[in-house]
N, C-alpha and C positions, 0 to 999 in steps of 0.2 A: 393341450399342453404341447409343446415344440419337444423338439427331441432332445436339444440342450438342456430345458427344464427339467427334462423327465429323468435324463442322466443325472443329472445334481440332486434331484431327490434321491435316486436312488445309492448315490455316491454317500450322502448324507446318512440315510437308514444304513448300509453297509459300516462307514465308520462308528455310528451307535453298538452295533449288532460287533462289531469285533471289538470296543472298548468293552462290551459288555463282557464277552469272551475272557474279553483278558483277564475280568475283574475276577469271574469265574476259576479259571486256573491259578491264575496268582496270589488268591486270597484264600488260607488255607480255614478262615473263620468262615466261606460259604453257609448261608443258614439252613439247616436241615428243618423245617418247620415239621413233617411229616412227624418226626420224631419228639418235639415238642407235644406234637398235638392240635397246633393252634390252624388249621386249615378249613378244618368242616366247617367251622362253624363262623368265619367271617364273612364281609360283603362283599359279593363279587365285583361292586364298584369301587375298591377301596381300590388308593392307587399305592398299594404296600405288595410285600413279597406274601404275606396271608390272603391277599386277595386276588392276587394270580393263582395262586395252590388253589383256594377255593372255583377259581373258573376252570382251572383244571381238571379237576375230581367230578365237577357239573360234566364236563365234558365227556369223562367216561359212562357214567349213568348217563349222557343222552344219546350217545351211539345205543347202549345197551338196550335202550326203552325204546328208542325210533324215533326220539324229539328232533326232526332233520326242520321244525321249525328254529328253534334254538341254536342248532347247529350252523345253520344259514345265518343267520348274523354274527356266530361269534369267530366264522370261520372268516377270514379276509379272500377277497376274489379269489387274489394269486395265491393262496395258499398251498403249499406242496406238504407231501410225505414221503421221505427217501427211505425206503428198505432197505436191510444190510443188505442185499444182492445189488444197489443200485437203480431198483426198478422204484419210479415215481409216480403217486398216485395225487391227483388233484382235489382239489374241495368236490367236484361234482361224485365223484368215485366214494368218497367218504359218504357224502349225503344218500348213492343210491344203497351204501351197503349198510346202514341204518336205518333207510327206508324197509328196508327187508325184517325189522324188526318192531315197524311201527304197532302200535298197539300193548306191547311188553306193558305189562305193570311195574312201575317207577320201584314202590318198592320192592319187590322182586330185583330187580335190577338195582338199588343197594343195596341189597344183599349179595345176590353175586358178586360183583364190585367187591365187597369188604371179605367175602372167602376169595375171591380173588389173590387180595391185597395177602392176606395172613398164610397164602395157598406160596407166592412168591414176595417174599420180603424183599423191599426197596427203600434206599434211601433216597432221599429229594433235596438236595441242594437247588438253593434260587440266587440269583445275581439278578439286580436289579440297577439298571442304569439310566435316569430319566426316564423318558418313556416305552425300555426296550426292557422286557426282561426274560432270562433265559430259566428255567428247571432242566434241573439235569437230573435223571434217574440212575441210580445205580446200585451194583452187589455191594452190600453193608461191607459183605465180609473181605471184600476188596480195594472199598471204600472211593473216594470219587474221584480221584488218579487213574486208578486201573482197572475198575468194574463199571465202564458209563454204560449202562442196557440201550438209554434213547434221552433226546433232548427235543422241548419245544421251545419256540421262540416265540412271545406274545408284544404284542405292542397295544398302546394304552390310548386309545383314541376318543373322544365324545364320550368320557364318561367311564368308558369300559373299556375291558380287555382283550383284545380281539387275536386269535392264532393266525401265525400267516407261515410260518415253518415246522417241523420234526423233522428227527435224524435219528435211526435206531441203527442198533450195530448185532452183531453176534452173541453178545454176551449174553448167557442167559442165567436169570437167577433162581 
């Protein structure tokens, strides 16, 4: 790929990823599905805001259990982690610090996961724009103006959903 191509793809995903943004803060009907309900249990191939929630929630049971096969696909190359100090963790960092977990029993690992979840309540706003969609975590009780915990950015390629961003902040709930 030439370096002018590379730049217009990436000019292109960046424009996605901020219209997606926008749609997220400007839309105050944001869908909370967490709060619904309706996440567990869709297809992680659906190209819907249930079916990003669903690759998401996969995603924490597969850190938790050590599935760093699953993780490997769903995670994109470039994928990043920005800490609220600023310090950036890569896809391979992710993979070895779930490999340190490989073996975990799955369900043991929803189960933590769900005292997890009930341990800190979260709300989950999803914006979903073509094929860029953002969840944004945040304190209920602050709501998702002014409590955002962390956000991942997924993009919907071949099928499925694949993480290539998060951005966590301070807040803790």
């Amino acid at each position: 790929m030439t370096i002018l191509a590379h730049r217009r793809s990436l000019l292109s995903l960046t424009i996605a990823v901020a219209a997606t943004l926008a749609c997220l803060v400007f839309t105050p009907a944001a869908s909370d599905l967490r709060a619904q309900g309706t996440g567990a249990t869709a297809d992680e191939t659906q190209h819907t805001e249930a079916g990003v929630i669903a690759v998401d929630e996969h995603w924490s049971v597969a850190e938790m259990s050590g599935d760093t096969h699953w993780l490997d696909q769903m995670l994109l190359p470039e994928y990043r982690s920005v800490n609220n100090d600023g310090t950036v963790h890569a896809k391979a960092a992710i993979l070895a610090g779930a490999a340190k977990r490989k073996g975990t029993d799955v369900a043991k690992a929803k189960q933590d996961f769900a005292d997890y979840q009930k341990q800190h309540p979260s709300g989950t706003a999803v914006a979903l724009h073509g094929d860029t969609a953002i969840i944004t975590f945040y304190d209920p009780t602050l709501g998702p103006q002014k409590g955002v915990k962390s956000s991942d950015i997924f993009v919907y390629l071949d099928g499925q959903w694949h993480a290539m961003y998060s951005q966590h902040t301070s807040q803790r709930g």
